[in-house]
PDB file with SEQRES, HELIX, SHEET and CRYST1 records, atoms N, CA, C and O in Angstrom:
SEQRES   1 A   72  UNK UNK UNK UNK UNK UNK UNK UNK UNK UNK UNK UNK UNK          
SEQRES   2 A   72  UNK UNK UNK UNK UNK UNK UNK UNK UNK UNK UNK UNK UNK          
SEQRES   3 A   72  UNK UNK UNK UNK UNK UNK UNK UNK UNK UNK UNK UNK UNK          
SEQRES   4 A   72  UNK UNK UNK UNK UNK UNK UNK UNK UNK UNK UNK UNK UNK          
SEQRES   5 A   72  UNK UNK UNK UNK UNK UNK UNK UNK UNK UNK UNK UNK UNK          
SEQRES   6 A   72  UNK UNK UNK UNK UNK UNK UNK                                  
HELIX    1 AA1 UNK A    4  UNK A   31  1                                  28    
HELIX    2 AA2 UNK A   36  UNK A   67  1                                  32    
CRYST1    1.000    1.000    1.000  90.00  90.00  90.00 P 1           1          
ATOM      1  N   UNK A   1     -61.912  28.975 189.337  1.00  0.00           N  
ATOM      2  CA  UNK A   1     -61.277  27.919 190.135  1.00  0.00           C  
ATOM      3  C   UNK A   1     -60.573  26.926 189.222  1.00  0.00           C  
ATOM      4  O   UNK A   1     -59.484  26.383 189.411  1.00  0.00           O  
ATOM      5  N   UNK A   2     -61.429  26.793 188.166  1.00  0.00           N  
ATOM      6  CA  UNK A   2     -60.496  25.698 187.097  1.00  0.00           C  
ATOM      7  C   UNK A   2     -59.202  25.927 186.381  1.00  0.00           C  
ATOM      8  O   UNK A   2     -58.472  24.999 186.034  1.00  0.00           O  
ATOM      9  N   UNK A   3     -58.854  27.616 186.101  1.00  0.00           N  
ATOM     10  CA  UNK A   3     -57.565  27.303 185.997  1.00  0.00           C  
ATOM     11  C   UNK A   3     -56.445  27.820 186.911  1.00  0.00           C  
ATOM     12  O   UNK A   3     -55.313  27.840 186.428  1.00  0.00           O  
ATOM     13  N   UNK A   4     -56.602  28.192 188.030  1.00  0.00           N  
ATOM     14  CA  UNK A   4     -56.274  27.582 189.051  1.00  0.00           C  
ATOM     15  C   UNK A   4     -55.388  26.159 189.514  1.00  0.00           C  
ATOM     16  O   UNK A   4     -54.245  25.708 189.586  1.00  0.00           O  
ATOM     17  N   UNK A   5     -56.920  25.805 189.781  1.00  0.00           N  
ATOM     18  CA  UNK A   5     -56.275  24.574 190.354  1.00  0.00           C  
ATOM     19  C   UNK A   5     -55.869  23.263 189.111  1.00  0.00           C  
ATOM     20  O   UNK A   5     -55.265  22.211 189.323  1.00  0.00           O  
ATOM     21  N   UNK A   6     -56.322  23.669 188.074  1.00  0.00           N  
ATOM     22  CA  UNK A   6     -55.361  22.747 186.594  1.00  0.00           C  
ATOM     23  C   UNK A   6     -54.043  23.659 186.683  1.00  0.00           C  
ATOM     24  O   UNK A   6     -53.251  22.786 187.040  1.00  0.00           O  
ATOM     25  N   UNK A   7     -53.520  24.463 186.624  1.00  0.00           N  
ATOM     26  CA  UNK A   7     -52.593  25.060 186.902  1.00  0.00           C  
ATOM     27  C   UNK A   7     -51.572  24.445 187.968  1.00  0.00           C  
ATOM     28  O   UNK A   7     -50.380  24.181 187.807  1.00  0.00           O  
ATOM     29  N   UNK A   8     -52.362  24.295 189.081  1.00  0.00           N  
ATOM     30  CA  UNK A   8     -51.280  23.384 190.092  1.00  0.00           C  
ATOM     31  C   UNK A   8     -51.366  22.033 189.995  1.00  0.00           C  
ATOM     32  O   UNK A   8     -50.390  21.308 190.191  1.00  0.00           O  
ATOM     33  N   UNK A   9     -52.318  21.674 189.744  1.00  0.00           N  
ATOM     34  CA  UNK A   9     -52.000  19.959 189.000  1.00  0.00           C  
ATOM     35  C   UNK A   9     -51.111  19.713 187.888  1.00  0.00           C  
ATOM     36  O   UNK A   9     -50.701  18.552 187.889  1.00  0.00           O  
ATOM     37  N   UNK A  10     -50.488  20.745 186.518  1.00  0.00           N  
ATOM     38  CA  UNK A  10     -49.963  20.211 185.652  1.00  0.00           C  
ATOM     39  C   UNK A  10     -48.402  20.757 186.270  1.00  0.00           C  
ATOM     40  O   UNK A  10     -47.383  20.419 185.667  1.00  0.00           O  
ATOM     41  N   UNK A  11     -48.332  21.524 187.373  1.00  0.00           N  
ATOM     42  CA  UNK A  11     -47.045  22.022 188.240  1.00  0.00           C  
ATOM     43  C   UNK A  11     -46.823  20.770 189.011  1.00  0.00           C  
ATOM     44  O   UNK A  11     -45.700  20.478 189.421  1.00  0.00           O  
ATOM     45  N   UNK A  12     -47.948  19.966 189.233  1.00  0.00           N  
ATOM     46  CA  UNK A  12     -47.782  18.918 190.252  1.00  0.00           C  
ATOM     47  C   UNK A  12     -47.150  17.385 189.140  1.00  0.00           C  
ATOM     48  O   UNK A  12     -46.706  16.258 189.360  1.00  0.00           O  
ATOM     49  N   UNK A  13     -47.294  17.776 188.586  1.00  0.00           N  
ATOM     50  CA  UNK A  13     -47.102  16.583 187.193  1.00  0.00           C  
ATOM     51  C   UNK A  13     -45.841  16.794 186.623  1.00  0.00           C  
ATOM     52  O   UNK A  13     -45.176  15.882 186.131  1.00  0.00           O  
ATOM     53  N   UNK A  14     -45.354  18.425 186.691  1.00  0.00           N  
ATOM     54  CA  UNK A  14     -43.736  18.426 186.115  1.00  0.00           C  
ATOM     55  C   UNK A  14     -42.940  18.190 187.317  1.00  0.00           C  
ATOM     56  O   UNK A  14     -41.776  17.826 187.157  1.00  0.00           O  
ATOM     57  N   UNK A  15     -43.485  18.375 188.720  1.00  0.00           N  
ATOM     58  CA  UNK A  15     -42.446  17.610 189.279  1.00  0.00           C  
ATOM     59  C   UNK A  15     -42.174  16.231 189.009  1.00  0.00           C  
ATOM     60  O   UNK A  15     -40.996  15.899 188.876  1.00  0.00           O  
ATOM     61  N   UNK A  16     -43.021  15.436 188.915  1.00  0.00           N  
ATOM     62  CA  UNK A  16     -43.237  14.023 188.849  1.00  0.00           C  
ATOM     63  C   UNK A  16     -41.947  13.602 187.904  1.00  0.00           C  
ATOM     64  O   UNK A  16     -40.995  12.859 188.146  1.00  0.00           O  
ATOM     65  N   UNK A  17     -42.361  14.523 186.504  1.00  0.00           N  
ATOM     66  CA  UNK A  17     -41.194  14.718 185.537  1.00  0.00           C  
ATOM     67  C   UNK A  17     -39.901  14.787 185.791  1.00  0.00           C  
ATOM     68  O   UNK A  17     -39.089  13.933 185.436  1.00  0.00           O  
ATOM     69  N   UNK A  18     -39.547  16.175 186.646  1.00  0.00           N  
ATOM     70  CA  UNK A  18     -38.274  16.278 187.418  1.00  0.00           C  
ATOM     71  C   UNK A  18     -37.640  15.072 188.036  1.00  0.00           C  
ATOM     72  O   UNK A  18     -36.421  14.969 188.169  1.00  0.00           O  
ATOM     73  N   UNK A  19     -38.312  14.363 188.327  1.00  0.00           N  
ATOM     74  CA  UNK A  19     -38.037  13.084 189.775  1.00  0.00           C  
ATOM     75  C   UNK A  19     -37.609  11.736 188.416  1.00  0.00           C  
ATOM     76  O   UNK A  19     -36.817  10.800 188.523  1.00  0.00           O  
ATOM     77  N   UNK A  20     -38.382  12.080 187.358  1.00  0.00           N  
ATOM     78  CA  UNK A  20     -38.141  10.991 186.470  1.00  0.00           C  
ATOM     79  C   UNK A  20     -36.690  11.394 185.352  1.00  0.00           C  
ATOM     80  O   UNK A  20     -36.071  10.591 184.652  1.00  0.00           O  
ATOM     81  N   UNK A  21     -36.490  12.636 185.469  1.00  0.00           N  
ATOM     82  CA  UNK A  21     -35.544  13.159 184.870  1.00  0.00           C  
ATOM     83  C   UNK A  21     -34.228  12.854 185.583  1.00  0.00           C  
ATOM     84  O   UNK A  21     -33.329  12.556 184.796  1.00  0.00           O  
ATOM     85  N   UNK A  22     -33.950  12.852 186.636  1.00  0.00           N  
ATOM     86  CA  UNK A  22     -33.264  12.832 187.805  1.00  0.00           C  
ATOM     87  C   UNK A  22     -33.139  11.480 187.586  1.00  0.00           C  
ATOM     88  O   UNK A  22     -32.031  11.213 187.120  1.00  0.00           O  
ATOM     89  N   UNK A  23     -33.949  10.395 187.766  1.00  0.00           N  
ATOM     90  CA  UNK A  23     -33.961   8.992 187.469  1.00  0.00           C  
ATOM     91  C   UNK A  23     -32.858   8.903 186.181  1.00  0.00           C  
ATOM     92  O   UNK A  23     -31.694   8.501 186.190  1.00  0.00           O  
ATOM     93  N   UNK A  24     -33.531   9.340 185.275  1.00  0.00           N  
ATOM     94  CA  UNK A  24     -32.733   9.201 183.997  1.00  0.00           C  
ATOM     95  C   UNK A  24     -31.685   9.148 183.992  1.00  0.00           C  
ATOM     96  O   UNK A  24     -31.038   8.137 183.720  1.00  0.00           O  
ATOM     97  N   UNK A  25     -31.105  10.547 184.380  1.00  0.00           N  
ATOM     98  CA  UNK A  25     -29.392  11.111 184.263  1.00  0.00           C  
ATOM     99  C   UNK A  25     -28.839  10.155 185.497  1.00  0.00           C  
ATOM    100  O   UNK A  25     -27.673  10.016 185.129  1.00  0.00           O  
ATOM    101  N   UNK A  26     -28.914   9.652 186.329  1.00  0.00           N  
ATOM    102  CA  UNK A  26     -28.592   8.605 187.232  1.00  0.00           C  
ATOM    103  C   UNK A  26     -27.991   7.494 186.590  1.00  0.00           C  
ATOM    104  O   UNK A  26     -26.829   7.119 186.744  1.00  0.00           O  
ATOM    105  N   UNK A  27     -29.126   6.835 185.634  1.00  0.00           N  
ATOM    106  CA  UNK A  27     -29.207   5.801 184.893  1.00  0.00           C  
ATOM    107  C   UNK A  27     -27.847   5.649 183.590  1.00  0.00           C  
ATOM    108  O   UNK A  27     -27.091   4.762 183.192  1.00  0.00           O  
ATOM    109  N   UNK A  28     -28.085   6.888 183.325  1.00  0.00           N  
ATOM    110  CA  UNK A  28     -27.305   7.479 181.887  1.00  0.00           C  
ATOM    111  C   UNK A  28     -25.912   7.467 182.608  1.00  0.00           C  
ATOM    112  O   UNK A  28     -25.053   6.804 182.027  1.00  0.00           O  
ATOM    113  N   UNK A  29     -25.563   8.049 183.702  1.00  0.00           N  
ATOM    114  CA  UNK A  29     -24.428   8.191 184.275  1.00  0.00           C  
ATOM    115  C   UNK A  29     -23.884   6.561 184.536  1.00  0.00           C  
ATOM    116  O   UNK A  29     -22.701   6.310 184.767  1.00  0.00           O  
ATOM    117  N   UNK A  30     -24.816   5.650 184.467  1.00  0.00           N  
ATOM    118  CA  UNK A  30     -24.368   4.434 185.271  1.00  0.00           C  
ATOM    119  C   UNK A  30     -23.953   3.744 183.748  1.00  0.00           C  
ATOM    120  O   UNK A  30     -22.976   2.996 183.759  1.00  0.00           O  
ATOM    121  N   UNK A  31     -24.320   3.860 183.071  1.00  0.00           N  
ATOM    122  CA  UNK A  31     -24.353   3.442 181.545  1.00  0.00           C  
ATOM    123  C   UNK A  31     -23.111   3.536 180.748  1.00  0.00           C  
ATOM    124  O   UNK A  31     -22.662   2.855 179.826  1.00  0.00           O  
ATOM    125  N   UNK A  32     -22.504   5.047 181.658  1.00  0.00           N  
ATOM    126  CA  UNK A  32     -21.306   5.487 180.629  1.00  0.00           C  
ATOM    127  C   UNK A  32     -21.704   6.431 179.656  1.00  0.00           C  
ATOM    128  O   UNK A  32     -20.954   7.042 178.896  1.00  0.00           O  
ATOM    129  N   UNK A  33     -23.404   6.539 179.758  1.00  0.00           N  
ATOM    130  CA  UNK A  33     -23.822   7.652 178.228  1.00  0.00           C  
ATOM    131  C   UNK A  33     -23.501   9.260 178.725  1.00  0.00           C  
ATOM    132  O   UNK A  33     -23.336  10.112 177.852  1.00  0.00           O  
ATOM    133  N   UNK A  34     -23.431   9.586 180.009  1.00  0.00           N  
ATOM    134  CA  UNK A  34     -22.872  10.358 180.515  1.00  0.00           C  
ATOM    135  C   UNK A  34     -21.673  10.635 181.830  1.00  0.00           C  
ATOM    136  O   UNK A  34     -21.860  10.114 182.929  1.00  0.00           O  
ATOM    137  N   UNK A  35     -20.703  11.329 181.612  1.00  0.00           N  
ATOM    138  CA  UNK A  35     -19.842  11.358 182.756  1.00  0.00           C  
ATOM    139  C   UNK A  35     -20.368  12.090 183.862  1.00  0.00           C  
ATOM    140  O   UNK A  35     -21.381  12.790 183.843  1.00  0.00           O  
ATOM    141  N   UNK A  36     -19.472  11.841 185.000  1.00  0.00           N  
ATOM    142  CA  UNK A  36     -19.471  12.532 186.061  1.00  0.00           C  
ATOM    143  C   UNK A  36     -20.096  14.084 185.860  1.00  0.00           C  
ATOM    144  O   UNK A  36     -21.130  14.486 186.393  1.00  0.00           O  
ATOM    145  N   UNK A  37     -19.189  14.889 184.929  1.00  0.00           N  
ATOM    146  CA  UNK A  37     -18.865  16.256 185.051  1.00  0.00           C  
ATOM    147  C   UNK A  37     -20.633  16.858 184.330  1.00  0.00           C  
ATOM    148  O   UNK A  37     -21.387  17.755 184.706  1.00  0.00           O  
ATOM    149  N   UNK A  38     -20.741  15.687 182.996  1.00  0.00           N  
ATOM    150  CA  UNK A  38     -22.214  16.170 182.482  1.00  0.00           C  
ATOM    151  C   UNK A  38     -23.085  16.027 183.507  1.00  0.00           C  
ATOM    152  O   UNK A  38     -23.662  16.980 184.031  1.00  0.00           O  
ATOM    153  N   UNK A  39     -23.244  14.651 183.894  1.00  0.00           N  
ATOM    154  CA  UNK A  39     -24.441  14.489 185.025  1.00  0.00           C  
ATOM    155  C   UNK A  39     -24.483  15.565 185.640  1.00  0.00           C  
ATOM    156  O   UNK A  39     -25.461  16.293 185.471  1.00  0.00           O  
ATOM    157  N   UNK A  40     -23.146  16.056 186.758  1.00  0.00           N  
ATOM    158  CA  UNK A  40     -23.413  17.259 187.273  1.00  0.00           C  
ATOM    159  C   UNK A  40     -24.234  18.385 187.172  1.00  0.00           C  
ATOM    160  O   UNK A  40     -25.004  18.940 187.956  1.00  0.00           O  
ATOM    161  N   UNK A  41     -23.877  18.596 185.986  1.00  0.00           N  
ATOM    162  CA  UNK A  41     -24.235  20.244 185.093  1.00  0.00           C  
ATOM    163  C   UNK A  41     -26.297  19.293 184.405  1.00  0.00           C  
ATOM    164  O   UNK A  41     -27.321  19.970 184.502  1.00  0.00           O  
ATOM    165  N   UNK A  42     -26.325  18.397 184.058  1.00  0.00           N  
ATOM    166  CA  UNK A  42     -27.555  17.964 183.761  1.00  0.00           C  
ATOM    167  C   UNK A  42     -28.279  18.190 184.950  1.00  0.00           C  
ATOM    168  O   UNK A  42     -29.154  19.042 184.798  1.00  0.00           O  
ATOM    169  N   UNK A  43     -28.188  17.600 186.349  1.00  0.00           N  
ATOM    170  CA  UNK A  43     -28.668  18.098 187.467  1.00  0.00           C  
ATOM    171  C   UNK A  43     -28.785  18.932 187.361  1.00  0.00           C  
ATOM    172  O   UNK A  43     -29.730  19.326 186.678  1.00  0.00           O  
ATOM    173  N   UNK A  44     -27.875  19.844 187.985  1.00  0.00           N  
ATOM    174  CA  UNK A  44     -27.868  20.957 188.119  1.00  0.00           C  
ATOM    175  C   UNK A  44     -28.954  21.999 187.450  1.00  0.00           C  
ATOM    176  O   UNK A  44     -29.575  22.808 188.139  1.00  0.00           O  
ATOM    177  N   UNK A  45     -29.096  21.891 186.146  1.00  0.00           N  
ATOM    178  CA  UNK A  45     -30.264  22.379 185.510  1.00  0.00           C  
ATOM    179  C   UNK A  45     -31.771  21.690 185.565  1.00  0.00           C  
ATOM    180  O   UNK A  45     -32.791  22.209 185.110  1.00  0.00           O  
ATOM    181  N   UNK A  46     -31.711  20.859 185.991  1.00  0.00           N  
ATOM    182  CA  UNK A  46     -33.168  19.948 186.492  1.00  0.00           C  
ATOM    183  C   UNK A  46     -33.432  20.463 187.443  1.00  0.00           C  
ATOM    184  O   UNK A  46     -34.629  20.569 187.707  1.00  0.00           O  
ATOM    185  N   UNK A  47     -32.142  21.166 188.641  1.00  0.00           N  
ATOM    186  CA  UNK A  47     -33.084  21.735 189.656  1.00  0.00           C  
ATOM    187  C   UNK A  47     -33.121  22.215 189.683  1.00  0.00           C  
ATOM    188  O   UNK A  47     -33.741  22.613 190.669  1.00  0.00           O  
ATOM    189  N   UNK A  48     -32.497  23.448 188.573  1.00  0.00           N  
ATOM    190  CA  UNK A  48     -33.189  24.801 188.551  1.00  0.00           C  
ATOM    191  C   UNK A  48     -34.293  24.859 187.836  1.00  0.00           C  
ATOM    192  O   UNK A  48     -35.053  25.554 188.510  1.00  0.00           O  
ATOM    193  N   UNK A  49     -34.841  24.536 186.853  1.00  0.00           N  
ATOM    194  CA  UNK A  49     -36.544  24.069 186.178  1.00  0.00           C  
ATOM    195  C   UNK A  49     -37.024  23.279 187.435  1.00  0.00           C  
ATOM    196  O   UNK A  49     -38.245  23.134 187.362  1.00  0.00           O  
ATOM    197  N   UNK A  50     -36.588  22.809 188.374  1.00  0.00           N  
ATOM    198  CA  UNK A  50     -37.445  22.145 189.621  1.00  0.00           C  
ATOM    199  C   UNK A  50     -37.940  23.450 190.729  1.00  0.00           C  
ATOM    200  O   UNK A  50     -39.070  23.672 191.163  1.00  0.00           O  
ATOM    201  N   UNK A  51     -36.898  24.053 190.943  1.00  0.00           N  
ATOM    202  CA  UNK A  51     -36.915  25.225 191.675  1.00  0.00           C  
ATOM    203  C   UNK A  51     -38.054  26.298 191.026  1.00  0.00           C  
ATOM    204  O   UNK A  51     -38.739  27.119 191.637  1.00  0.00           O  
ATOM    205  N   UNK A  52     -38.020  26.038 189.729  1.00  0.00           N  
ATOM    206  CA  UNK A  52     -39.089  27.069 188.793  1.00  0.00           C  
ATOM    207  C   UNK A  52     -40.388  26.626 189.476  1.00  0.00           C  
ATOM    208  O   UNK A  52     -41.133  27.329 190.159  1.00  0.00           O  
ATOM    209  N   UNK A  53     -40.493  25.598 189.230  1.00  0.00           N  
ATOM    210  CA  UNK A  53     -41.865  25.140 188.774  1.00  0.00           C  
ATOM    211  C   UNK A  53     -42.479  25.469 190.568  1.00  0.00           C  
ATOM    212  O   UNK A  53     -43.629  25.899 190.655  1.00  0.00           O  
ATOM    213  N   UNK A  54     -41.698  25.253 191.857  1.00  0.00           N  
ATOM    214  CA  UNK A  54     -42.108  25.114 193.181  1.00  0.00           C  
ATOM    215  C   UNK A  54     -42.211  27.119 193.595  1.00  0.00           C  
ATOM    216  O   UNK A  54     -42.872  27.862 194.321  1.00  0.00           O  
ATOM    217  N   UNK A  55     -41.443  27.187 192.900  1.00  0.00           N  
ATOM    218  CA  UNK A  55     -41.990  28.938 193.074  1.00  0.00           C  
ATOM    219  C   UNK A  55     -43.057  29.326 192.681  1.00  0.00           C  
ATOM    220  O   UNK A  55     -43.917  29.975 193.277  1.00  0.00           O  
ATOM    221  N   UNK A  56     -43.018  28.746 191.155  1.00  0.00           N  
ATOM    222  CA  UNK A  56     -44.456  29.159 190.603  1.00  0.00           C  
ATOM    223  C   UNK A  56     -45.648  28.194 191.075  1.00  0.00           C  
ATOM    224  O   UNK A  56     -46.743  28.343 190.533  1.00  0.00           O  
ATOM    225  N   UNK A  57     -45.490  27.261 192.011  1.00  0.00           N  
ATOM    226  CA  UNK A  57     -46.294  26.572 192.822  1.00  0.00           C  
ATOM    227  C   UNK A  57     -46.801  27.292 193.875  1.00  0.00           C  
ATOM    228  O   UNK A  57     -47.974  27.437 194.218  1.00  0.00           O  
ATOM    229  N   UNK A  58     -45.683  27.773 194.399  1.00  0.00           N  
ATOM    230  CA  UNK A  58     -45.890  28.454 195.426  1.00  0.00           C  
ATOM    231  C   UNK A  58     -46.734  30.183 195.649  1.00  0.00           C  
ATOM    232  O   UNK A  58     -47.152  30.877 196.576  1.00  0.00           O  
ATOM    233  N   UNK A  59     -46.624  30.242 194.207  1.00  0.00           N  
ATOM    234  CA  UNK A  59     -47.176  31.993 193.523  1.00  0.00           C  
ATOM    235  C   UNK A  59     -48.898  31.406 193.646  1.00  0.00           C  
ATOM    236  O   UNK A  59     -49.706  31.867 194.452  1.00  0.00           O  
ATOM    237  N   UNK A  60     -49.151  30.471 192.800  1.00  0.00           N  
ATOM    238  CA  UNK A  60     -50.112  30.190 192.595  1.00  0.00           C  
ATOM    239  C   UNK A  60     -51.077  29.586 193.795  1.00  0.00           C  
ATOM    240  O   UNK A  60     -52.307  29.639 193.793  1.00  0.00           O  
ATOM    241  N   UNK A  61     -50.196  28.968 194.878  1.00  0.00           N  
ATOM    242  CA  UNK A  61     -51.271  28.532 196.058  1.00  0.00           C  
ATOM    243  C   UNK A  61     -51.734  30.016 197.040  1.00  0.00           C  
ATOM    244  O   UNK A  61     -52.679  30.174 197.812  1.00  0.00           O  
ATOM    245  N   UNK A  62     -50.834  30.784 196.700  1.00  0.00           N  
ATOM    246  CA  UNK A  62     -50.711  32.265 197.274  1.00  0.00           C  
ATOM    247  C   UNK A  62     -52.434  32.921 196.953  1.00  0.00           C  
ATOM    248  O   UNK A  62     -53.289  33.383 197.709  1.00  0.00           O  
ATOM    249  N   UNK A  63     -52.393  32.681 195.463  1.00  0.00           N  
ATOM    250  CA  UNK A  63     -53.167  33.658 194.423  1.00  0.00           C  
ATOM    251  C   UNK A  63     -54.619  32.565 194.877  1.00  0.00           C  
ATOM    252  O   UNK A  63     -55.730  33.085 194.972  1.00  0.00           O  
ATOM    253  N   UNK A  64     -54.509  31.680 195.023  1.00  0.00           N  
ATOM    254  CA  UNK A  64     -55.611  30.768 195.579  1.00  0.00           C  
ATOM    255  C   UNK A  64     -56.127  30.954 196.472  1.00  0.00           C  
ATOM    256  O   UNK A  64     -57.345  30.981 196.647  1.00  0.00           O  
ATOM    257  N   UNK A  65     -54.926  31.190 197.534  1.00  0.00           N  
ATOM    258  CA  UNK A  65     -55.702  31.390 199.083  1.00  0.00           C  
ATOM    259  C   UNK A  65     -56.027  33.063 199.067  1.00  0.00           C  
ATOM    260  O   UNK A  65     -56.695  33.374 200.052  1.00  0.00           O  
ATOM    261  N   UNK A  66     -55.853  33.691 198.577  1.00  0.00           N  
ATOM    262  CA  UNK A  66     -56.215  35.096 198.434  1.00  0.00           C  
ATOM    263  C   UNK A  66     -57.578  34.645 197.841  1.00  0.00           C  
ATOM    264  O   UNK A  66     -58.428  34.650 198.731  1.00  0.00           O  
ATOM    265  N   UNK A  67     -57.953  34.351 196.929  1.00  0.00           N  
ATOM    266  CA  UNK A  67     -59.111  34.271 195.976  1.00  0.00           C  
ATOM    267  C   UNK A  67     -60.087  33.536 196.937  1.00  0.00           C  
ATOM    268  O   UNK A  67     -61.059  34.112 197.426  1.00  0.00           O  
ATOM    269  N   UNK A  68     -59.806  32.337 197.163  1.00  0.00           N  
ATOM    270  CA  UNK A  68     -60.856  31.567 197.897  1.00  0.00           C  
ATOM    271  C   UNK A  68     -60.612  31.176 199.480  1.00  0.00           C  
ATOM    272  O   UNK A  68     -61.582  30.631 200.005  1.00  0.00           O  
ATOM    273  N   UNK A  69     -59.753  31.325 200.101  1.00  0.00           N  
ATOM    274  CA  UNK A  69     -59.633  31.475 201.431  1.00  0.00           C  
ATOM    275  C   UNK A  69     -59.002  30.279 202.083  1.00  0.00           C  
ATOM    276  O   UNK A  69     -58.932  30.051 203.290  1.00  0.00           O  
ATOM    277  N   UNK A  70     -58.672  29.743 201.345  1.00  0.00           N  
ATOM    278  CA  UNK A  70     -57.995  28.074 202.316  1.00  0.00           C  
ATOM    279  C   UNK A  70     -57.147  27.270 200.953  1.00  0.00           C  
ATOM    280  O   UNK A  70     -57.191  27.656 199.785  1.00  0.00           O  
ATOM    281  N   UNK A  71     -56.446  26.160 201.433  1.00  0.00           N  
ATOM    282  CA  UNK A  71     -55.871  25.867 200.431  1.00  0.00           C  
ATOM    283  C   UNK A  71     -56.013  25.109 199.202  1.00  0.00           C  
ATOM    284  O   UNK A  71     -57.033  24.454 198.983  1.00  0.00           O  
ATOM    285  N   UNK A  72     -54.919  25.172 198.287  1.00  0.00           N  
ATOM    286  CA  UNK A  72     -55.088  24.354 197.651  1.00  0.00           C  
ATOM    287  C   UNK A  72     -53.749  23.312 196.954  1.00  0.00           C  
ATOM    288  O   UNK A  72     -54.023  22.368 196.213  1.00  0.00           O  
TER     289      UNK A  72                                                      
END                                                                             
C-alpha cells in the first residue's frame, strides 16, 4: 500500500508544481523575460508533463482499485 499511495501523493505534488510553473511563465511573460511566442511553446510543454503525470495518476488509481477495492 505504501508505494502506492506515496506514488500518488508525489503525482499529487507535481501537479501543485505544474500550477506553480504556469504561475511562473505568466509572470515571466508579464516581465518581458519572455514573449508571447515562448510563453506559448513553455505552456504548451507544462501541459504536456501535466497531461503525463494525470495519466500516470490515473494508471495508478486503476492498479489501486484492482489491488484493494475502493479508492484512492
Amino acid at each position: 500500500i505504501d508505494e502506492l499511495g506515496m506514488t500518488l501523493a508525489y503525482l499529487k505534488r507535481a501537479l501543485k508544481a505544474i500550477t506553480n510553473a504556469l504561475d511562473a511563465t505568466g509572470h515571466c511573460e508579464q516581465e518581458n523575460l519572455l514573449d508571447a511566442n515562448q510563453a506559448k511553446e513553455v505552456r504548451h510543454r507544462i501541459f504536456q508533463i501535466r497531461d503525463g503525470i494525470i495519466s500516470l495518476m490515473g494508471a495508478f488509481r486503476t492498479e489501486w482499485r484492482r489491488r484493494y477495492g475502493h479508492g484512492g
